[in-house]
C-alpha positions in Angstrom: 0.0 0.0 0.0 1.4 3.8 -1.1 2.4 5.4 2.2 2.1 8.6 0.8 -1.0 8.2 -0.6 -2.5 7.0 2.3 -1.1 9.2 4.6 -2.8 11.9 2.5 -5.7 10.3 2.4 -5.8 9.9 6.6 -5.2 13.4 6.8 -8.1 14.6 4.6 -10.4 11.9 6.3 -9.2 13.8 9.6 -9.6 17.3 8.2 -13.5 16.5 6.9 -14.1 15.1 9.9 -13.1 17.7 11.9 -15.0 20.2 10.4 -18.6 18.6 9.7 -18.8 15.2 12.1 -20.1 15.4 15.5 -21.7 11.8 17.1 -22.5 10.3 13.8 -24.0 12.9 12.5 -22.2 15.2 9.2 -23.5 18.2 9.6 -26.4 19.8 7.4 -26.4 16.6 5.4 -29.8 15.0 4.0 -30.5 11.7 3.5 -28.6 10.6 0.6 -26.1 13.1 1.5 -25.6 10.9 4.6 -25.4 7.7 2.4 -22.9 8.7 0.1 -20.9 9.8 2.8 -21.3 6.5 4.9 -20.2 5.2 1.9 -17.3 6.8 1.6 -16.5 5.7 5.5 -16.9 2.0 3.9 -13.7 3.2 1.5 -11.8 3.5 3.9 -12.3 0.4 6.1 -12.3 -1.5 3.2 -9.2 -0.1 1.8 -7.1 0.6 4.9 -8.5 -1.5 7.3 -8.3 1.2 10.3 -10.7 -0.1 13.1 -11.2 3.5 13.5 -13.4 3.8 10.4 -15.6 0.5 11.9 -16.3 2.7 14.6 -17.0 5.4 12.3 -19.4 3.7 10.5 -20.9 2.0 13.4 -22.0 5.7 15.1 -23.0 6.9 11.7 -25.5 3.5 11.4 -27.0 4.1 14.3 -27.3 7.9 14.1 -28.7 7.6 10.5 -31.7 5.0 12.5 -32.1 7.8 15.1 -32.5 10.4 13.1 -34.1 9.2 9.8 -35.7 5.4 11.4 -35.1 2.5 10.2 -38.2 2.4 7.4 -37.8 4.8 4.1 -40.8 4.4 2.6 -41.3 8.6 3.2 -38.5 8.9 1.0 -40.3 9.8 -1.8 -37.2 9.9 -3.9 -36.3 5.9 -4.5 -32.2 6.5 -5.5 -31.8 8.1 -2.3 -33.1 4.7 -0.7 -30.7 2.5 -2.8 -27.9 4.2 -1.6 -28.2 4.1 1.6 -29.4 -0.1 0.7 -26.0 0.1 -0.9 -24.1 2.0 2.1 -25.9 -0.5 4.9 -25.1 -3.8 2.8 -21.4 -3.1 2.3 -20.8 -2.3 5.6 -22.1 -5.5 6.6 -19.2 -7.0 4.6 -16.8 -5.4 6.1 -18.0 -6.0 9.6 -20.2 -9.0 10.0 -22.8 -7.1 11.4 -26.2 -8.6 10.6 -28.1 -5.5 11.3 -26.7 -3.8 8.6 -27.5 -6.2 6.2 -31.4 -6.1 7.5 -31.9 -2.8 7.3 -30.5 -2.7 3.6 -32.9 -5.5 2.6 -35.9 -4.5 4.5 -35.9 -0.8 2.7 -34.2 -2.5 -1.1 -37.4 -4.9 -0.6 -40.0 -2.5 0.0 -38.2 0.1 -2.3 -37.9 -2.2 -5.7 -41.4 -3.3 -5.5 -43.5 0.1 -5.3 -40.5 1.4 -8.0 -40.6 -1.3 -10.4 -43.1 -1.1 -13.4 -43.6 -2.2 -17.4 -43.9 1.4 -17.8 -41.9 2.3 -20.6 -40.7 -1.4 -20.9 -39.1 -1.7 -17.5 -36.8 -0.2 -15.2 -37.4 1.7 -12.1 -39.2 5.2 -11.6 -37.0 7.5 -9.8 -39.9 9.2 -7.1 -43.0 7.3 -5.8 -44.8 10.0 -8.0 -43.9 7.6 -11.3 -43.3 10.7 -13.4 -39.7 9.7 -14.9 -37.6 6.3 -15.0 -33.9 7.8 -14.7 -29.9 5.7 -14.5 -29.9 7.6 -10.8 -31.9 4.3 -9.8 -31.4 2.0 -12.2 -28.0 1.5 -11.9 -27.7 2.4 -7.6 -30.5 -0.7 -7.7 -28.7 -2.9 -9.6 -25.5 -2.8 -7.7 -27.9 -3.1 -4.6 -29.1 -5.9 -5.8 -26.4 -7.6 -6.7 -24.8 -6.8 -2.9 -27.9 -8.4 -1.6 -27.9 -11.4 -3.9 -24.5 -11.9 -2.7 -25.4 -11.7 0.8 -28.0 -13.5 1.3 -27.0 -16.3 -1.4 -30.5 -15.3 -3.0 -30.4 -15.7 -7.4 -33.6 -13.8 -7.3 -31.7 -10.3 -6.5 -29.3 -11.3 -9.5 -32.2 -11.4 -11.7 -33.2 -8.0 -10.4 -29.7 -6.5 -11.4 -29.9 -7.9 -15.0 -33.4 -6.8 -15.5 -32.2 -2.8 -14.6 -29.2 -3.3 -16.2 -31.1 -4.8 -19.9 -33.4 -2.3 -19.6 -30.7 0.8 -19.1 -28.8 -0.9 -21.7 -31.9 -0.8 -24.5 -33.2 2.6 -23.3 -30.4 5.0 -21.6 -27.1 4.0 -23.2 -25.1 4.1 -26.6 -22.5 1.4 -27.6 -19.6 4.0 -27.1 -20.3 3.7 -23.0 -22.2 6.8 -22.9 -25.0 6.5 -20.1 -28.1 9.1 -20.8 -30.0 11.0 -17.5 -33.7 9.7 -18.1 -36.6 8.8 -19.7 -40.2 10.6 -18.8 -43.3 8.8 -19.6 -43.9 10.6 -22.8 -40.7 9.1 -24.0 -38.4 12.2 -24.2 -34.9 11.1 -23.6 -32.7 13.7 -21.7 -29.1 12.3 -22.9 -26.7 14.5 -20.8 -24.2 12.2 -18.7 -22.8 12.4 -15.3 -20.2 10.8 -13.6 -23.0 9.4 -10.8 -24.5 7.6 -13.6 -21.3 6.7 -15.3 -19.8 5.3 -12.3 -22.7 3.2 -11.2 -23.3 1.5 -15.1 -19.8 0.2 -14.4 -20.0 -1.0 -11.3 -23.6 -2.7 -11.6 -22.0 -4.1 -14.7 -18.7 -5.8 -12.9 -20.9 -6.8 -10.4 -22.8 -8.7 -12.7 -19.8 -9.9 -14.8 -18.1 -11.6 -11.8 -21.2 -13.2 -10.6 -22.3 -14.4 -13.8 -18.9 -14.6 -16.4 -20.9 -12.7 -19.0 -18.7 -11.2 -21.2 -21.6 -9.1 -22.0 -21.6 -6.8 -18.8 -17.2 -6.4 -19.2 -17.8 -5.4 -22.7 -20.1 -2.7 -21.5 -18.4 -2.2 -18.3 -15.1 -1.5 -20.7 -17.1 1.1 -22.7 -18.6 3.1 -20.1 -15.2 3.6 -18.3 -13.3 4.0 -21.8 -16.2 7.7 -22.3 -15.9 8.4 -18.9 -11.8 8.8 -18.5 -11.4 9.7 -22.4 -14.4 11.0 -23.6 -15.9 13.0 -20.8 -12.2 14.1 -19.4 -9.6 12.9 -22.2 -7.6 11.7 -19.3 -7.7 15.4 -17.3 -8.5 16.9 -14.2 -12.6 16.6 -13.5 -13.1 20.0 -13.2 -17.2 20.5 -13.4 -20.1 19.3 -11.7 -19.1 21.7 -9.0 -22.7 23.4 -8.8 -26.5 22.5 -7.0 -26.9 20.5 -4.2 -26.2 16.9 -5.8 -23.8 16.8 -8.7 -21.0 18.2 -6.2 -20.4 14.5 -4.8 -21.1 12.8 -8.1 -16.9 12.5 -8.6 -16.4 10.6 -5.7 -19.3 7.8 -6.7 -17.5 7.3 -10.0 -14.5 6.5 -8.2 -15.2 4.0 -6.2 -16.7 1.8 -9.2 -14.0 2.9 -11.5 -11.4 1.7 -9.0 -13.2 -1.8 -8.8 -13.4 -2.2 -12.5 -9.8 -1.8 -12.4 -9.2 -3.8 -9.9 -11.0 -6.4 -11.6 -9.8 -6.2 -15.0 -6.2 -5.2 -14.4 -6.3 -1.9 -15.7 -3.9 0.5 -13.7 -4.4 3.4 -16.3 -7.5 4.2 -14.7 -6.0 4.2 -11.5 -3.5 6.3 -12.9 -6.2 8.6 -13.7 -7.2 9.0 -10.4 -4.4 9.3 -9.0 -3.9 12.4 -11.3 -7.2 13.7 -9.9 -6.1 13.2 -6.0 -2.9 14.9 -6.8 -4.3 17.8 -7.8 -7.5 17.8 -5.5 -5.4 17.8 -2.4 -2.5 20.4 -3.9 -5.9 22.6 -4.3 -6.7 22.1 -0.8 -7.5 24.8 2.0 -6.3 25.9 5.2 -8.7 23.5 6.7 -7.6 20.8 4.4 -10.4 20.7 2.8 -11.0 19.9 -1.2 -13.3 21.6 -3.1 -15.2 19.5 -6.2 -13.9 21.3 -8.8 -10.5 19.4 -8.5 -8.0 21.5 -10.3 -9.4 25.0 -8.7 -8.0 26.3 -5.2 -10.5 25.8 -2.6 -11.4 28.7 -1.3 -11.8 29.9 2.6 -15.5 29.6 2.8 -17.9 27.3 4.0 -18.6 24.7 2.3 -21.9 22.1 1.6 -20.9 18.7 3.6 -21.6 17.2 0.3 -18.8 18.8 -2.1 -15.7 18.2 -0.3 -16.6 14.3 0.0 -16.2 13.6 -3.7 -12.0 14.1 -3.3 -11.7 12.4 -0.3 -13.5 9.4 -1.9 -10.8 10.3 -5.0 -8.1 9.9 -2.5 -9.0 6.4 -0.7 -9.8 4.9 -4.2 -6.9 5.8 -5.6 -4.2 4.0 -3.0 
């Protein structure tokens, strides 16, 4: 393991910490805010194997079932639930902790059955209102799904994954790996990509690959990172998605699901790439030492949303 790197990486965990974590709680953070940042805690246990992240994950479990309960159906919004499905169930990987994984199938359960639909051919709606069926969910539930099918030993939750991931495949995605936003019931496609959506096609997809041996889901899996790193960035510094509420963290979901996919299929460029990115996040960094989204930028002295500085210091775990 890179010294540096993970020194680095310590120190930014530290620094976030220190400025928006108080007894499980990050503060100002809403529900999938909270996810993606548990989430993030899961990085770094998995990838360091500190005990202290356990514990940091074990306070942010049970303050996330304080504060929010331990049922999401009043989540309207049905990506928010996956993640934290997604959060729950890896932590229980990690740790052997069978509440975890209960939570995360009780809510994926209840979640996949009021979202699911032949609407449009498939796929999941993104709200309980049914209005739109977007990548958001369908590719957060299909990595859900396959985490729970590997849990519980379950080939019904496989079957799940490959039915969001045919469906994306036939009506969100172009053979070059691009990944389009969403579909509304009219059947207008909005075909701007994020790195969110990017990210999660891939990992669903490698999930699926190494339960299955489908060349299939590599073959798309090798696409959707190829437009992501060359297309989307031609190999640079991620410099956007730096504005609103959500697409400030979407950096730090790609990265987690690009690392696996190289992991999986040895492919160190991509590492390389975000390594690149980490360099450059935490040179950018604040007084605070804190990284701003925008990765080549200087972060500035101000206060920032809980949810922006989180996508570099996923960048900087997933890179070691």
């Amino acid at each position: 393991m890179n010294n540096i790197r993970t020194t680095r990486a310590h120190e930014a965990m530290e620094a976030y910490l220190a400025k928006y974590y108080k007894e499980g709680d990050f503060e100002k953070a809403d529900f999938w805010d909270c996810a993606e940042i548990f989430e993030i805690l899961d990085d770094a246990y998995e990838i360091t194997k500190e005990a202290r992240y356990a514990e940091l994950i074990e306070e942010t479990y049970e303050r996330f079932l304080k504060d929010r309960g331990s049922d999401w159906e009043y989540n309207i919004y049905n990506d928010d639930i996956m993640w934290a499905v997604i959060a729950m169930t890896r932590a229980y990987f990690l740790t052997g902790k069978e509440k975890y994984l209960n939570t995360a199938k009780h809510n994926f359960d209840k979640t996949y059955a009021r979202a699911i639909s032949d609407d449009l051919g498939g796929g999941l709606f993104w709200r309980a209102d049914n209005r739109s069926k977007n990548a958001c969910v369908e590719g957060p539930g299909a990595i859900a799904a396959c985490l729970l099918g590997k849990a519980t030993g379950e080939e019904a939750y496989y079957e799940k994954a490959k039915g969001l991931i045919d469906w994306t495949v036939k009506t969100l995605y172009e053979e070059n790996g691009k990944v389009y936003d969403c579909i509304g019931l009219d059947g207008g496609v909005n075909t701007w990509s994020s790195t969110y959506n990017q990210g999660t096609f891939i990992g669903a997809n490698v999930l699926l690959y190494l339960h299955t041996g489908n060349e299939i889901y590599k073959k798309q899996a090798d696409a959707a990172a190829n437009y992501t790193m060359t297309e989307m960035y031609h190999g640079g510094i991620m410099n956007n998605e730096d504005t609103g509420n959500d697409l400030i963290g979407f950096k730090g979901i790609m990265s987690r699901w690009i690392r696996l996919y190289a992991l999986t299929f040895n492919r160190p460029e991509y590492i390389d790439w975000l390594r690149l990115n980490a360099d450059a996040a935490y040179e950018n960094r604040n007084s605070e030492g804190l990284m701003w989204t925008a990765f080549g930028k200087k972060t500035e002295e101000i206060y920032y949303d809980v949810f922006g500085p989180s996508a570099a210091l996923a960048v900087l775990f997933n890179c070691i």
